[in-house]
C-alpha positions as CSV (number, residue, x, y, z in Angstrom):
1,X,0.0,0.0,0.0
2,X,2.9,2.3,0.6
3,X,3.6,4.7,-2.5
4,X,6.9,6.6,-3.0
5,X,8.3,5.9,0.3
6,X,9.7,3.5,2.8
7,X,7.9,2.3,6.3
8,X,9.6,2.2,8.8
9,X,7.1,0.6,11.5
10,X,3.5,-0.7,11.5
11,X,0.9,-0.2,13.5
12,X,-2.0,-2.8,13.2
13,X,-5.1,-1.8,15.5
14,X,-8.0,-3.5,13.5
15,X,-10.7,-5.0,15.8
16,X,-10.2,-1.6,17.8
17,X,-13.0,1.1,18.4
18,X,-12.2,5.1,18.6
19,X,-10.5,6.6,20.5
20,X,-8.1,3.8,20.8
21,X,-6.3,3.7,16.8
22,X,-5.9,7.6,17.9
23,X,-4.5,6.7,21.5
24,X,-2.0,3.8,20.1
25,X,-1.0,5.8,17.2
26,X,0.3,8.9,19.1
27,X,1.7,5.9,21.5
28,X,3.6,4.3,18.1
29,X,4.8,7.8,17.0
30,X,6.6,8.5,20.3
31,X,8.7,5.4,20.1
32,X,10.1,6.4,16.5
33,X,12.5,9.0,15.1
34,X,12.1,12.1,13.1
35,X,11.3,11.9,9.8
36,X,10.3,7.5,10.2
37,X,7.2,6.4,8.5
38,X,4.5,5.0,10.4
39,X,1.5,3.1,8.9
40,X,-1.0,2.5,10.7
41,X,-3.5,-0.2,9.6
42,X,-7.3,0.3,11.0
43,X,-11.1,-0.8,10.2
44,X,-12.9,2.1,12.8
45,X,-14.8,4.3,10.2
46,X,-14.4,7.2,12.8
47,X,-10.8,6.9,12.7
48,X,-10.4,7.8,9.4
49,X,-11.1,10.9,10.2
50,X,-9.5,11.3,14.2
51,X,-5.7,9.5,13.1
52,X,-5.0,12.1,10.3
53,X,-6.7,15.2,12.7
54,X,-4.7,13.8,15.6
55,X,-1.6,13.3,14.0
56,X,-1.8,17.2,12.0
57,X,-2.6,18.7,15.3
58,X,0.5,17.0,17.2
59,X,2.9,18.3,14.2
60,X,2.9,15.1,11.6
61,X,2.5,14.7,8.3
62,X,-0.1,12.3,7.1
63,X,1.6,11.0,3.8
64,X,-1.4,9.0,2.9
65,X,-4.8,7.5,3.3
66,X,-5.9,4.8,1.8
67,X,-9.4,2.7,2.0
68,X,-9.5,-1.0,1.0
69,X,-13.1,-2.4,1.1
70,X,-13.2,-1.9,5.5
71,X,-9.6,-1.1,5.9
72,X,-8.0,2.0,6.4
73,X,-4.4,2.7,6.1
74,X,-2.7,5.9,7.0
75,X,1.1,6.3,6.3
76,X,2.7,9.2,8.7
77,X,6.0,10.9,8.8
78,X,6.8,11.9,12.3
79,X,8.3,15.3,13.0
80,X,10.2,15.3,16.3
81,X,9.7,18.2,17.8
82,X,11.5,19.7,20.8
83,X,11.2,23.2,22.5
84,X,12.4,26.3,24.0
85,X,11.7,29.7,25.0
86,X,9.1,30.9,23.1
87,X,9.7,28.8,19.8
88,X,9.3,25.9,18.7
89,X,11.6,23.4,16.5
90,X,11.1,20.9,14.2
91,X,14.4,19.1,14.5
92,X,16.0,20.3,11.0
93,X,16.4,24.3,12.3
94,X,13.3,25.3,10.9
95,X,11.3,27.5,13.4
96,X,7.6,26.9,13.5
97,X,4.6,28.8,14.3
98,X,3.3,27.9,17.3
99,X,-0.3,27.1,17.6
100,X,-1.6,26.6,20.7
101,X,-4.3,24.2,21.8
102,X,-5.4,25.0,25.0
103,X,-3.7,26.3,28.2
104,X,-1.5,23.4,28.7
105,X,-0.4,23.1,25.3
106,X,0.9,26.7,26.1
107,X,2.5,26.3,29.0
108,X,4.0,23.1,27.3
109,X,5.7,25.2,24.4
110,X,6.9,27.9,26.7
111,X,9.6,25.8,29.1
112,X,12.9,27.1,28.7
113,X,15.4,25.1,27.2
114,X,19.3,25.2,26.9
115,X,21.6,25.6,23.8
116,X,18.8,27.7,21.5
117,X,20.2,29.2,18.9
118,X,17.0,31.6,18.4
119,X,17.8,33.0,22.0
């Protein structure tokens, strides 16, 4: 199912009902590097729609998604991200605009880190 690009770890959560593709996916994601691909096999119809949303909001890229008869795949590149003072990273140097979900997500982005070079 994979197009133009190499996966680098599966995630199979068929037989699962929402929220739990979303919850295991963001699970899968941390265990993996930036810029691995993750596909993530499911048959929820809901998820369809909740993986990719999930996934965008935390800062991935959904590749791809692809329905076969009941199953759903999605194929995700995962964009470590890490923080400091009032910016925020994706790994490569790049700075990107923060958006902000909610107070926590704030006060998340906003912890100080050492060695930034936009400082």
């Amino acid at each position: 199912m994979a197009e133009n690009f190499t996966v680098d770890a599966t995630l199979d959560v068929r037989g699962e009902s929402c929220p739990y593709p979303e919850l295991y996916t963001l699970e899968a994601i941390e265990k993996l590097e930036g810029g691995e691909i993750l596909e993530v096999i499911a048959d929820c119809p809901q998820s369809f729609i909740n993986v990719p949303a999930s996934c965008k909001r935390h800062g991935h890229e959904v590749l791809s998604k692809v329905k076969d008869g009941t199953t759903l795949y999605y194929y995700i590149r995962v964009c470590k991200r890490f923080r400091c003072a009032g910016h925020l990273h994706d790994g490569k140097g790049a700075v990107q605009k923060v958006i902000l979900y909610g107070l926590l997500d704030a006060l998340f982005y906003m912890i100080p880190t050492k060695n930034c070079p936009f400082q």
